[in-house]
LOVEX-641225 format. One line per 8 residues: number of its first residue (from 1); their letters; for each residue x, y, z of C-alpha. Coordinates in steps of 0.05 Angstrom, whole numbers, plus 5000, padded with zeros to 4 digits. Each point is the difference from the previous one (the first is absolute). Layout:
N
NUM> A> X/Y/Z  ...;
! end
This chain:
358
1> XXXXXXXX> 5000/5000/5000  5029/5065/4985  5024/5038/5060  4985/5075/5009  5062/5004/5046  5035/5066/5006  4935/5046/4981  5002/5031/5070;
9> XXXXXXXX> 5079/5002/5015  5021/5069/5030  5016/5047/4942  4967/4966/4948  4942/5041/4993  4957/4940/4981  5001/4962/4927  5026/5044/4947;
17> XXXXXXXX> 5013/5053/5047  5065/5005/5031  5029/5054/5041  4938/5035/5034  4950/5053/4964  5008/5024/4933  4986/4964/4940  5018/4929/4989;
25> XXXXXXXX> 5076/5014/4983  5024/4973/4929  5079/4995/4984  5023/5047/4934  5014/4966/4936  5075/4971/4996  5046/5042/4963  4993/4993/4922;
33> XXXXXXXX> 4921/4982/5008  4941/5042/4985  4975/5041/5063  4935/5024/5007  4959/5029/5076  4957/4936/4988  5006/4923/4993  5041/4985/4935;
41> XXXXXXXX> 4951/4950/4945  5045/4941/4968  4974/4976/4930  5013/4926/4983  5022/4981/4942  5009/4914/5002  5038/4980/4927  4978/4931/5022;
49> XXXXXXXX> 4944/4941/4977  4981/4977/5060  4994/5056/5055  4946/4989/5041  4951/5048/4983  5017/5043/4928  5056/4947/4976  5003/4999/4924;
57> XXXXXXXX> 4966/5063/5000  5075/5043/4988  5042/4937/4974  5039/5033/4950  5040/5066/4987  4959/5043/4967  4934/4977/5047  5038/5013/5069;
65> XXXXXXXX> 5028/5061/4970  4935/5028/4980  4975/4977/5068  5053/5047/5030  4988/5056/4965  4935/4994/5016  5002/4990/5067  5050/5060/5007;
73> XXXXXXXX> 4947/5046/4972  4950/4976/5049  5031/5020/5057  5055/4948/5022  5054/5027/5032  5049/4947/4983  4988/4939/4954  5015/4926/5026;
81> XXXXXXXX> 5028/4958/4941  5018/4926/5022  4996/4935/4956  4996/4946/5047  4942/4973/5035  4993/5007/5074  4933/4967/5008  4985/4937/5049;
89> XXXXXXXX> 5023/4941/4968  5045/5034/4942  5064/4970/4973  5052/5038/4994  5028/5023/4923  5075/5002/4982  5035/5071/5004  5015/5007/4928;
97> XXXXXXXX> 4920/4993/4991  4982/5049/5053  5050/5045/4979  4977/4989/4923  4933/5027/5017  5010/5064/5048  5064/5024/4964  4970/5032/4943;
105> XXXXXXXX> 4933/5024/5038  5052/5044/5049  5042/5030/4950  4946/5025/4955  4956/5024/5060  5064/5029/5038  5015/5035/4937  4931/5028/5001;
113> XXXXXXXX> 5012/5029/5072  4956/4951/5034  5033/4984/5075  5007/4926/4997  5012/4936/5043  5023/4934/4991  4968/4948/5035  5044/4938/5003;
121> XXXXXXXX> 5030/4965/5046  5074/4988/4958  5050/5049/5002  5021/4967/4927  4934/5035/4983  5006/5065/5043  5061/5016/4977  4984/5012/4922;
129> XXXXXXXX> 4930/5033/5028  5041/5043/5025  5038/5016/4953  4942/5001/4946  4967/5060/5048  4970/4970/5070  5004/5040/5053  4984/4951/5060;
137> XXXXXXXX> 4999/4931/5009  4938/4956/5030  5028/4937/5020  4939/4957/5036  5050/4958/5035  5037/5058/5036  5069/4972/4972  4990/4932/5028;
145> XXXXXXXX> 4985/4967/4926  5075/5031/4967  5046/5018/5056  5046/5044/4946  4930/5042/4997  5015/5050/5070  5061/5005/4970  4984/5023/4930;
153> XXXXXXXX> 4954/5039/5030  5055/5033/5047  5044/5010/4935  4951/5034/4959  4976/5040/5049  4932/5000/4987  4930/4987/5040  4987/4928/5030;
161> XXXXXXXX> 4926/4980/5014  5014/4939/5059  4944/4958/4994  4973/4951/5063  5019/4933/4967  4990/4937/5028  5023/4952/4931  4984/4996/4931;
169> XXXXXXXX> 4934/4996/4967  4982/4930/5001  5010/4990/5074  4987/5066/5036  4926/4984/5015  5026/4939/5041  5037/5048/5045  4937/5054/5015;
177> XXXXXXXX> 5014/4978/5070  5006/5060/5056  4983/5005/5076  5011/5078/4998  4991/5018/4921  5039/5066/5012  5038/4992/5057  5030/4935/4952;
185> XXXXXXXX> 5005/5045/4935  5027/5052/5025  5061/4976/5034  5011/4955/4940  4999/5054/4954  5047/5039/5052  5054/4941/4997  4990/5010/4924;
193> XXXXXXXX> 5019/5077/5004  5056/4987/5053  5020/4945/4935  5007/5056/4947  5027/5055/5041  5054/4949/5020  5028/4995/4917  4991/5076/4990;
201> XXXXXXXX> 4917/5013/4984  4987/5076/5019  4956/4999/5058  4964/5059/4965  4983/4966/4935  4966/4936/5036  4922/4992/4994  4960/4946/5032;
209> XXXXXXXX> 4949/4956/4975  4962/4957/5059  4986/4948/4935  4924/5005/4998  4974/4925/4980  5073/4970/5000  5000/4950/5049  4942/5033/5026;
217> XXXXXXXX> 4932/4994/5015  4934/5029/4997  5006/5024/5076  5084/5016/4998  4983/5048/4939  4958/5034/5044  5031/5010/5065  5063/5024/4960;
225> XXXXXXXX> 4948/5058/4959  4977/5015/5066  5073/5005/5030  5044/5043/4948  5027/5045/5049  5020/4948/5044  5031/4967/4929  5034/5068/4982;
233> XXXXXXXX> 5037/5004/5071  5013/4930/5003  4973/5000/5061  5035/5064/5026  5049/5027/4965  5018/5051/4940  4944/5006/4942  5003/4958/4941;
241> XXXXXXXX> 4962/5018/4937  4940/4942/4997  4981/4971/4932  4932/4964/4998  4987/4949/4952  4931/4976/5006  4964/5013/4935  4957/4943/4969;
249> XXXXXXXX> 5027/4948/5055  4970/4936/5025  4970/5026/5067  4963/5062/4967  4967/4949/4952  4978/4940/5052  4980/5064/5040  4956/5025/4944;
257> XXXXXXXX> 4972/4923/4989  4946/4985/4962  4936/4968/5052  5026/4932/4977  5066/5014/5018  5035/5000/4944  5058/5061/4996  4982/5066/4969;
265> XXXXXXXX> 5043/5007/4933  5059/5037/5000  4981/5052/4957  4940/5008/5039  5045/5010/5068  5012/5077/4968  4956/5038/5041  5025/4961/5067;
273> XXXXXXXX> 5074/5019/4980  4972/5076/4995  4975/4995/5066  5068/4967/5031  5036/5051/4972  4957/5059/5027  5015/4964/5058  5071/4989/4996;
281> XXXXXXXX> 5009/5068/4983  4966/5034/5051  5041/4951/5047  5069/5023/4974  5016/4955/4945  5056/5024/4956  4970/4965/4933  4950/4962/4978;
289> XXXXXXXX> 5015/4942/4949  4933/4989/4952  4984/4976/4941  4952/5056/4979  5017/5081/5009  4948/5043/4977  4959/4988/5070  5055/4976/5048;
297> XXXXXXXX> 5029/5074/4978  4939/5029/5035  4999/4958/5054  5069/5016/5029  4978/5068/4997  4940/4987/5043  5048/4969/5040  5041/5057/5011;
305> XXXXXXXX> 4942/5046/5010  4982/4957/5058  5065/4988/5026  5012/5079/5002  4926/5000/5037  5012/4963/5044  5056/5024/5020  4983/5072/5009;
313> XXXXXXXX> 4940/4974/5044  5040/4955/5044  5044/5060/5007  4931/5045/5018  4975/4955/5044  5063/4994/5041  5011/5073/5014  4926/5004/5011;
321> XXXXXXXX> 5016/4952/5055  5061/5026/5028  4968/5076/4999  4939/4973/5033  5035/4968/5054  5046/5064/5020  4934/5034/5003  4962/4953/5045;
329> XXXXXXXX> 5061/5003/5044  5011/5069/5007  4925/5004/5015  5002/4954/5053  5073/5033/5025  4965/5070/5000  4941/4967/5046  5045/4988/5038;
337> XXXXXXXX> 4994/4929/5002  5067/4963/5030  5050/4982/4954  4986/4927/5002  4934/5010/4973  5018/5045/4937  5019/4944/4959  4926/4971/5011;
345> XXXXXXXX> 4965/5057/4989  5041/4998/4919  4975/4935/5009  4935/5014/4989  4955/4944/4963  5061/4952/4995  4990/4932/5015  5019/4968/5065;
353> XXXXXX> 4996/5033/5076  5031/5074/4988  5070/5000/5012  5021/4929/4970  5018/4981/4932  4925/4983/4975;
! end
């Protein structure tokens, strides 16, 4: 059962909230990245047959470029280009075929003045991204898959997305296994970013990625939505920039299921991934990964209105609080009412006997 462990610790300011009032606090983009006073929007592009929910749709150049393009024009902030299936159950491709299909689709959308990423998990395939145009790598296993990735990375001196990744595609499902879902993915992805800082990764161009629906399930996805500040901290400690990855996935569409029980289509999971992202968003996500723009675009700037909302009427409401307080204390100082008793009478309508902690 997932564990809501944490939500309460001292500091915290409860799930997607740390550090106190304000607005839920979101880290900047890493150097070399768009940066925008909102949640970022990630177009995918999958050169690939058999992705799990648009595969074949972009299999081939001049299709994934178009898609590119097009999503660029939308709205998306950067554009996701991988050619390798990450879906449960997948086999893997060789790197010469991976690299076959997302070479050309980076160059020509690089050259357009697109922001593009790589998703692989090779640094044979990284490398020439790179090279071709990407500006960050997502790499789903956080390093683990290609140990010469960090260091790659480290070389090039580029953006690292380190992914919560518990083994590859056709046995991750068999390790959705947690007592505390975020206490556990959150130190494992901190051993991962103690792992890259050790060969020479940047501390400032790491993002996280909790791994929505890898080696995950239904009820892990959602304590870690419901927990990004806690995921941004790592539990308590310097802001990382969050990337959330939950378009079109598994839980959204066995959420959405049909009165016989049977999954809601991918394709039909659109609306749900809107409504994650406004979520995710107003919770201090630092992008949202999706398979459709035009609407996620809106959404993470619902997101932000409400985050900013929010935050100016926590803010209120606290020095409403504080100045209401003084004031009932003086009042009952000025009664002359003994010292001991002051505090009560700021007390007024708090729970608990007046003087005590209610």
């Amino acid at each position: 059962m997932a564990s809501d462990a944490g939500a309460g610790a001292p500091g915290s300011g409860g799930p997607g909230r740390p550090g106190g009032p304000g607005p839920a606090r979101r880290a900047p983009s890493p150097p070399g990245l768009p940066s925008a006073a909102r949640c970022l929007v990630m177009g995918v592009v999958n050169v690939t047959p058999d992705s799990f929910s648009d595969g074949g749709s972009w299999f081939g150049p001049d299709a994934a470029i178009a898609r590119g393009l097009e999503l660029a024009a939308q709205g998306a902030d950067i554009v996701d280009v991988g050619g390798e299936s990450t879906r449960p159950g997948a086999q893997r491709v060789s790197a010469g075929e991976e690299l076959r299909r997302v070479e050309p689709v980076i160059r020509a959308l690089a050259a357009a003045g697109v922001p593009v990423s790589v998703d692989t998990m090779r640094a044979e395939v990284a490398q020439p991204a790179l090279e071709a145009g990407a500006r960050l790598v997502n790499d789903v296993s956080g390093g683990l898959a290609d140990p010469q990735m960090p260091q790659l990375v480290a070389r090039a001196g580029v953006p690292y997305v380190v992914m919560h990744w518990r083994g590859h595609s056709h046995q991750m499902q068999d390790r959705a296994v947690y007592g505390d879902v975020v206490g556990e993915v959150c130190e494992e992805l901190r051993r991962r970013v103690d792992a890259v800082v050790a060969v020479g990764v940047d501390p400032a161009l790491i993002i996280l990625d909790p791994g929505l629906g890898f080696a995950k399930l239904a009820e892990h996805n959602w304590a870690l939505l419901t927990h990004l500040g806690q995921i941004a901290s790592l539990g308590g400690g310097p802001l990382f920039p969050v990337l959330i990855g939950a378009s079109r996935k598994r839980f959204l569409g066995r959420l959405l299921a049909a009165p016989d029980g049977s999954p809601r289509p991918f394709a039909g999971c659109d609306d749900a991934t809107v409504a994650v992202t406004a979520l995710a968003a107003a919770a201090g996500a630092w992008c949202a990964r999706v398979h459709e723009v035009p609407a996620n675009a809106d959404a993470v700037r619902v997101g932000e209105a409400w985050r900013e909302a929010a935050g100016q009427a926590e803010a209120a409401g606290g020095a409403g609080m504080a100045g209401g307080a003084g004031m009932a204390g003086g009042a009952g100082a000025a009664a002359g009412a003994p010292a001991g008793n002051a505090g009560a009478a700021g007390r007024a309508g708090g729970t608990g006997p007046a003087g005590e902690g209610g």
